[in-house]
N, C-alpha and C positions, 0 to 999 in steps of 0.2 A: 685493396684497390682504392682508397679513400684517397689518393695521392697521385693514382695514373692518370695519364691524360686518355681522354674520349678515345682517340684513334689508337691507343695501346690497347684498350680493355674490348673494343672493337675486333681486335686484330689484326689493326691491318700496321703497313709500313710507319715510321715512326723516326725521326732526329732531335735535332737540338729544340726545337719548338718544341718537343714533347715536356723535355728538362722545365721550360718556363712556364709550361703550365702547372707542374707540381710545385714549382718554386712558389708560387702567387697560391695555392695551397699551402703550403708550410706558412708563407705569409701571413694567411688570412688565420690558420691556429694558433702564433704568435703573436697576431693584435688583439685574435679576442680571448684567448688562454681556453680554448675548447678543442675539442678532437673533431674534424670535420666529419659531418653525417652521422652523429651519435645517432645512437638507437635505430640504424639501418643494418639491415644484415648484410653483406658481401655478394651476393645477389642483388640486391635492389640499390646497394653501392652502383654495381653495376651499369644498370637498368636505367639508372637514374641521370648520371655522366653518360655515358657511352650514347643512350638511346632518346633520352628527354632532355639531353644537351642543358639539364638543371647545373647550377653551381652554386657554393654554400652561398646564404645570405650573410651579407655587408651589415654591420648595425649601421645606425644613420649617426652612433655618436663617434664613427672612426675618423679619422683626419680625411678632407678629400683626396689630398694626395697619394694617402697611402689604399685607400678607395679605388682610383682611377689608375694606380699599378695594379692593384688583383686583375680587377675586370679589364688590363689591357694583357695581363698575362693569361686570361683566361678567353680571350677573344680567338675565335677559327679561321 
């Protein structure tokens, strides 16, 4: 689930906005070469997206640009 959007792991209805929110995921493992929510279980993966509307942290040494894509790809 580390990759679903909110409203898939939610259940409910879902389109091409779902796609851009994993995209800005894959993205955000690709600038910082980590697996998003290590050390969370699939559950609290869950929990965490779906219900606490959290998203991974940005370090502060990534480009803004590539910055202000995640968080516009991850915006509801």
């Amino acid at each position: 689930p580390e990759w679903m959007a909110p409203e898939f792991l939610r259940g409910e209805p879902t389109n091409e906005k779902s796609d851009v929110y994993s995209f800005g995921v894959i993205l955000w493992e690709l600038v910082t070469l980590q697996q998003p929510w290590n050390g969370l279980s699939h559950a609290q993966v869950v929990g965490a997206v779906a219900f606490q509307s959290r998203r991974p942290s940005i370090p502060p040494n990534i480009s803004p640009v590539l910055a202000s894509l995640m968080e516009s790809c991850w915006a509801e």
